[in-house]
PyMOL CGO cylinders between C-alpha atoms (Angstrom):
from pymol import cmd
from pymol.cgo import CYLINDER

trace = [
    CYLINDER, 95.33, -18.17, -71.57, 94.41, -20.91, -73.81, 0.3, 1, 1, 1, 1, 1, 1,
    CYLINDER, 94.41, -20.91, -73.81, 91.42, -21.14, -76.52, 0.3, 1, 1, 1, 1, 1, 1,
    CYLINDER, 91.42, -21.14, -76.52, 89.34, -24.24, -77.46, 0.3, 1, 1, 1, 1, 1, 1,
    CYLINDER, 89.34, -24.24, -77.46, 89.08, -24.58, -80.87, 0.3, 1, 1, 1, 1, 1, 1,
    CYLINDER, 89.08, -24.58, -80.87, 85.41, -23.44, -80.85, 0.3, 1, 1, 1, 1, 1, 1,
    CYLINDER, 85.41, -23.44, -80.85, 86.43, -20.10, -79.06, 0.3, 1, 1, 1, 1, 1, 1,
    CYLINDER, 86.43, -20.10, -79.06, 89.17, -19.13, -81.83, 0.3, 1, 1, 1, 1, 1, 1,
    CYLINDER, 89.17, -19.13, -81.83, 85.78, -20.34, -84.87, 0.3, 1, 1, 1, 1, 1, 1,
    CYLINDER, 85.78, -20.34, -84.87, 83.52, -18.00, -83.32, 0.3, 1, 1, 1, 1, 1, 1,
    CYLINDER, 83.52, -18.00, -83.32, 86.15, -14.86, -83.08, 0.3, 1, 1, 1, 1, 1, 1,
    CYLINDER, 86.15, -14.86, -83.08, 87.12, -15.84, -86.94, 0.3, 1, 1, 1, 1, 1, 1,
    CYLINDER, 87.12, -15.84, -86.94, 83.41, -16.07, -87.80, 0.3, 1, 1, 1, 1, 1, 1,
    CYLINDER, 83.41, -16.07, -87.80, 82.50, -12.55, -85.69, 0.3, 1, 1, 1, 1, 1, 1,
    CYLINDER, 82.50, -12.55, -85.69, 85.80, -10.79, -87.50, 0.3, 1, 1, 1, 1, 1, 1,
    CYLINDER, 85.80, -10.79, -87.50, 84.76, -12.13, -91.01, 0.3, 1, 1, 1, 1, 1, 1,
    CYLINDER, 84.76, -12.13, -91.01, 80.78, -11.26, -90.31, 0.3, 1, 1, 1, 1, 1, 1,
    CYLINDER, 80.78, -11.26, -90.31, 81.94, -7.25, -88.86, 0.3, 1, 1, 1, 1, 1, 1,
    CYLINDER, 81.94, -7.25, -88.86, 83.72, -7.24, -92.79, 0.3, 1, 1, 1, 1, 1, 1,
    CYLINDER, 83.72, -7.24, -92.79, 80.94, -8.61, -94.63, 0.3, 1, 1, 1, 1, 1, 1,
    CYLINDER, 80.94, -8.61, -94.63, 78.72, -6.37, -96.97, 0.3, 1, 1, 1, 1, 1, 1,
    CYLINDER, 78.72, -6.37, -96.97, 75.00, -6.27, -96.50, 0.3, 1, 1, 1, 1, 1, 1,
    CYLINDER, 75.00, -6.27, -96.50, 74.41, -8.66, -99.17, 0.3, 1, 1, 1, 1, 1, 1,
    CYLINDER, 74.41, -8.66, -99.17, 76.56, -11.27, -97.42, 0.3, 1, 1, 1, 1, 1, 1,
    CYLINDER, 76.56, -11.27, -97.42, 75.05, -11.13, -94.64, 0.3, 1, 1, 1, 1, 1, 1,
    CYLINDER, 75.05, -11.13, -94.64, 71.99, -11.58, -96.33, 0.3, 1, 1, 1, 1, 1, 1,
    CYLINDER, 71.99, -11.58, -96.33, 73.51, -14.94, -96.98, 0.3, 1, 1, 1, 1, 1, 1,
    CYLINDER, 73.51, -14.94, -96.98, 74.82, -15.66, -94.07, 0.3, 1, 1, 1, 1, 1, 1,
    CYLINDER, 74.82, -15.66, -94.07, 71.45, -15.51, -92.45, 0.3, 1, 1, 1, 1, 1, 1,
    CYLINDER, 71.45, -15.51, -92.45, 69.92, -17.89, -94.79, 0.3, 1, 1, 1, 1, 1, 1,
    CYLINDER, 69.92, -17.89, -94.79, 72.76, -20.35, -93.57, 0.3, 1, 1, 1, 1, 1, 1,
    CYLINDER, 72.76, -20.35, -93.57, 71.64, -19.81, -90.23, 0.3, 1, 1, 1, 1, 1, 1,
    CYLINDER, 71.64, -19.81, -90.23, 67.85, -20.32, -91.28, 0.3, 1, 1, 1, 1, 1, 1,
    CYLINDER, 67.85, -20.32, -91.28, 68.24, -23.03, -93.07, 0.3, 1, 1, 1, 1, 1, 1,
    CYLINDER, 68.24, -23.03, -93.07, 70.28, -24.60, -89.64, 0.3, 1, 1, 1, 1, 1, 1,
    CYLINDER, 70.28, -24.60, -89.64, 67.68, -23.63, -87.34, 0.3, 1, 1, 1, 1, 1, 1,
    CYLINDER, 67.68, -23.63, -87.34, 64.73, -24.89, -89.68, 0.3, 1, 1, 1, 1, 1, 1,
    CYLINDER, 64.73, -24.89, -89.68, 65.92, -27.17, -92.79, 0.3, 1, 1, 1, 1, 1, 1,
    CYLINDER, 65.92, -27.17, -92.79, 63.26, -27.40, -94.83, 0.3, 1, 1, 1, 1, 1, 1,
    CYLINDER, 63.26, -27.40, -94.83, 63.61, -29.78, -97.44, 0.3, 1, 1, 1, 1, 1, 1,
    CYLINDER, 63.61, -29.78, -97.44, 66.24, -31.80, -99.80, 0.3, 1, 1, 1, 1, 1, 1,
    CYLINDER, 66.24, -31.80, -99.80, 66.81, -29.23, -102.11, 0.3, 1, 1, 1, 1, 1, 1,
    CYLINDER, 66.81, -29.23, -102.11, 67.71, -26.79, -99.85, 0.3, 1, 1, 1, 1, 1, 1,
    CYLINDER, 67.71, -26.79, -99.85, 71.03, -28.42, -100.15, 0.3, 1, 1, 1, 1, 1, 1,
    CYLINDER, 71.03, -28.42, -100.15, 71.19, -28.48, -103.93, 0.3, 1, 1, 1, 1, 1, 1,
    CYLINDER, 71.19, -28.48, -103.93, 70.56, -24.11, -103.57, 0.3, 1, 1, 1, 1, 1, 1,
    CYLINDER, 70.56, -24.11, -103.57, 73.42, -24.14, -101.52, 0.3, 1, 1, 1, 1, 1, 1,
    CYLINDER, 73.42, -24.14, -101.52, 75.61, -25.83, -103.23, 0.3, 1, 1, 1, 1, 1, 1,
    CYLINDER, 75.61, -25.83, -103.23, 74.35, -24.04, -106.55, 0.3, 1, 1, 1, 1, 1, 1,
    CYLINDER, 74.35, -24.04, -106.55, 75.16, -20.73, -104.41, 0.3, 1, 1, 1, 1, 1, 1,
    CYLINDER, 75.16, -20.73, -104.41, 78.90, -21.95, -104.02, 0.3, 1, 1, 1, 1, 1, 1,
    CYLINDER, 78.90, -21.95, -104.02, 79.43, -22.48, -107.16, 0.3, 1, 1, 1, 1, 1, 1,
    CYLINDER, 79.43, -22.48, -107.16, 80.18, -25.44, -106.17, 0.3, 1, 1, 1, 1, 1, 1,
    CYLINDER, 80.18, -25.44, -106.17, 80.24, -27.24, -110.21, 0.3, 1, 1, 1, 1, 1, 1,
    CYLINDER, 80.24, -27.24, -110.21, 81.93, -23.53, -111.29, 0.3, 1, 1, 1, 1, 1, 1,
    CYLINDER, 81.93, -23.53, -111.29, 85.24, -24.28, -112.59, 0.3, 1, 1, 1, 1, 1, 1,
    CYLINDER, 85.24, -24.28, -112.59, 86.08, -20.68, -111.23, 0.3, 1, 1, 1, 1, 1, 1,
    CYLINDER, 86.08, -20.68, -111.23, 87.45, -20.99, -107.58, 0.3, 1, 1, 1, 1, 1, 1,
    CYLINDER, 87.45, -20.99, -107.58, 85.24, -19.97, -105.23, 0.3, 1, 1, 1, 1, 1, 1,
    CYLINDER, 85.24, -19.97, -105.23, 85.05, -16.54, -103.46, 0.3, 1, 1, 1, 1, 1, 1,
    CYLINDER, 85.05, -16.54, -103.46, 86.73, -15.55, -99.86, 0.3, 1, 1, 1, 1, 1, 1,
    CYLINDER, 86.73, -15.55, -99.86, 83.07, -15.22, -98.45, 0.3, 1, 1, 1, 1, 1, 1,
    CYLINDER, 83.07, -15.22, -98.45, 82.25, -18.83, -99.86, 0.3, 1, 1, 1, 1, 1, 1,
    CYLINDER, 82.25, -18.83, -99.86, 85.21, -20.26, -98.27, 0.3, 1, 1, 1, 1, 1, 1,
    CYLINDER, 85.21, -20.26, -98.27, 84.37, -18.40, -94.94, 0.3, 1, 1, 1, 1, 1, 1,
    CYLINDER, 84.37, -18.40, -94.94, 80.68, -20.11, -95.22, 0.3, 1, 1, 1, 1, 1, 1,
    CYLINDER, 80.68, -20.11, -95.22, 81.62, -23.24, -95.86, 0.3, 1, 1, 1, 1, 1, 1,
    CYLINDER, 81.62, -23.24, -95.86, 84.21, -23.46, -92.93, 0.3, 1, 1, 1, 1, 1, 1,
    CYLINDER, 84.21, -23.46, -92.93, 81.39, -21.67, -91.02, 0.3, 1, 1, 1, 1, 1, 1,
    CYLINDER, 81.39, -21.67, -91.02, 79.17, -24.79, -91.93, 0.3, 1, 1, 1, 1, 1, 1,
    CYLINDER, 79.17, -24.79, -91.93, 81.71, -27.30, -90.81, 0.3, 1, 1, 1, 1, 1, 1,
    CYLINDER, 81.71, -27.30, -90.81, 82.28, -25.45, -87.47, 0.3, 1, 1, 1, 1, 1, 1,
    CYLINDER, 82.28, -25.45, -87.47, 78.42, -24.89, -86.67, 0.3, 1, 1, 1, 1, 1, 1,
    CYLINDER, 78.42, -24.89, -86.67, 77.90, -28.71, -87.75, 0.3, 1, 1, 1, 1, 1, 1,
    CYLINDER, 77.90, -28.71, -87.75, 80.14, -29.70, -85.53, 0.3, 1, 1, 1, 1, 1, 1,
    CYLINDER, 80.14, -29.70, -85.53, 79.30, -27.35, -82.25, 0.3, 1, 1, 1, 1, 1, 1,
    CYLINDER, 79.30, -27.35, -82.25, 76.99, -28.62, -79.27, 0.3, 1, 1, 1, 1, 1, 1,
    CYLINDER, 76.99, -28.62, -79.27, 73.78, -26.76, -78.97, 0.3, 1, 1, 1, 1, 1, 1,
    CYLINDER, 73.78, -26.76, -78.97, 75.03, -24.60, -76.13, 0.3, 1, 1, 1, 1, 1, 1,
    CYLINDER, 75.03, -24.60, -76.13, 78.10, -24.03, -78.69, 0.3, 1, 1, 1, 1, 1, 1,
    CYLINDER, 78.10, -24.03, -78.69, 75.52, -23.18, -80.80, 0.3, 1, 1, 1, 1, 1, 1,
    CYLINDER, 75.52, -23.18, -80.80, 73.48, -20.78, -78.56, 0.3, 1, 1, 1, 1, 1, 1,
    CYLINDER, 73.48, -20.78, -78.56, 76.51, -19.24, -77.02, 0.3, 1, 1, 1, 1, 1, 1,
    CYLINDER, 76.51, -19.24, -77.02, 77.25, -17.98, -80.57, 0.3, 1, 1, 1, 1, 1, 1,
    CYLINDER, 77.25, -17.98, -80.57, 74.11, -16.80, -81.42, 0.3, 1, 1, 1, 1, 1, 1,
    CYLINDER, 74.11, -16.80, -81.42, 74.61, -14.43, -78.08, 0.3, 1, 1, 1, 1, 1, 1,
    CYLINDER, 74.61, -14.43, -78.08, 78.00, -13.53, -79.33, 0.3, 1, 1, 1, 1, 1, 1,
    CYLINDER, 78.00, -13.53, -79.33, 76.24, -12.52, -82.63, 0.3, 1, 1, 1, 1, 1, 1,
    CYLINDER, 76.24, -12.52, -82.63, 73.46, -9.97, -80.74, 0.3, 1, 1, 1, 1, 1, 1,
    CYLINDER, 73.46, -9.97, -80.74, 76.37, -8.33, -79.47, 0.3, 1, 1, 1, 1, 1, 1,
    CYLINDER, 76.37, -8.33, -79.47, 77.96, -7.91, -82.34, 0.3, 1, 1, 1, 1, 1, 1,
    CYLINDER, 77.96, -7.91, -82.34, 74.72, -6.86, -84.16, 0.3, 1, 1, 1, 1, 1, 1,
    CYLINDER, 74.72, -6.86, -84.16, 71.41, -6.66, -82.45, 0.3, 1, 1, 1, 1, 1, 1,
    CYLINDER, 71.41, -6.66, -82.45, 69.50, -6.18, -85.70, 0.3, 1, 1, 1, 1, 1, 1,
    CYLINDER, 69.50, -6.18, -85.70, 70.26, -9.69, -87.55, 0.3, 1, 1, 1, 1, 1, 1,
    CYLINDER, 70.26, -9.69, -87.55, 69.67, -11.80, -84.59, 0.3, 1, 1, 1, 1, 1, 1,
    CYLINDER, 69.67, -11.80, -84.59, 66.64, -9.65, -84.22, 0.3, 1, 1, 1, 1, 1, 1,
    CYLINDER, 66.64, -9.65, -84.22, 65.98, -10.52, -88.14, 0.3, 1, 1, 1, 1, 1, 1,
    CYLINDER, 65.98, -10.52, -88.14, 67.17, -14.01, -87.75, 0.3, 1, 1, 1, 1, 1, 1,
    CYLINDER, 67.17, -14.01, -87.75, 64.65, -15.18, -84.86, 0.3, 1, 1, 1, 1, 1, 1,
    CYLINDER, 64.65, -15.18, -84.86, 61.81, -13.53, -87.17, 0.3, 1, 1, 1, 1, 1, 1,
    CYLINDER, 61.81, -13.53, -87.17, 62.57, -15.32, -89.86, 0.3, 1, 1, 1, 1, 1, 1,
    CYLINDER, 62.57, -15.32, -89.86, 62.82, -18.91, -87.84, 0.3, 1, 1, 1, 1, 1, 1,
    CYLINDER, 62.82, -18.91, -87.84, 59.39, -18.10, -86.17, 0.3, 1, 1, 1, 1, 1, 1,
    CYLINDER, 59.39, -18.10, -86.17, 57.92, -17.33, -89.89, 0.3, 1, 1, 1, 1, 1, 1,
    CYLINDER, 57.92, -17.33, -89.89, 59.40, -20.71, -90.91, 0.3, 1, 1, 1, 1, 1, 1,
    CYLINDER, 59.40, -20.71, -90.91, 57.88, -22.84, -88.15, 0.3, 1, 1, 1, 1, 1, 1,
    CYLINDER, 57.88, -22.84, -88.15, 54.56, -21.41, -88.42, 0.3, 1, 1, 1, 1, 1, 1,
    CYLINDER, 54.56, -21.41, -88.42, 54.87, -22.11, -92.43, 0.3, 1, 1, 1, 1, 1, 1,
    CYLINDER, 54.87, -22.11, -92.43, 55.71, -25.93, -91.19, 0.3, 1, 1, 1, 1, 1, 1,
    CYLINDER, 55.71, -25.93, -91.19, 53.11, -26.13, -88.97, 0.3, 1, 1, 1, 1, 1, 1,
]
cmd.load_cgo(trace, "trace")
């Protein structure tokens, strides 16, 4: 049986997210927030202060994981997207649960 590319991300980003502490999935979900409702500009510069990414210390397992995480996501369609999310409740009920609060809260703060 062959994977697509997209198949073999989301079982890396599932394996790395069932090994992450509390606190990086904590992080995680603001990734996924900040997907499903970008806010503003400096949203980006946060980010890339939270990589460290002008550290001159190399950055952390989890940041690499994120950042390839990013580049995936970016790049899937929104089924892609959607399918993962599903894939995700599976896995753990309680952030997607979490997650969908915290887009609602977002788009009524827009609004």
């Amino acid at each position: 049986m062959s994977f697509s590319n997209y198949d073999k991300e989301t079982e890396c980003v599932i394996s790395w997210f069932n090994n992450w502490s509390v606190m990086q999935k904590g992080d995680f979900m603001c990734e996924l927030v900040e997907r499903a409702v970008p806010t503003n500009v400096d949203s980006l510069f946060d980010a890339m202060h939270a990589l460290n990414v002008s550290s001159d210390k190399p950055p952390s397992i989890f940041q690499c994981q994120i950042k390839l995480f990013m580049q995936w996501f970016d790049s899937w369609t929104d089924k892609q997207r959607n399918d993962f999310m599903l894939k995700l409740h599976c896995t753990d009920p309680d952030f997607v649960t979490k997650f969908n609060e915290e887009v609602e809260l977002l788009k009524v703060q827009q609004s």
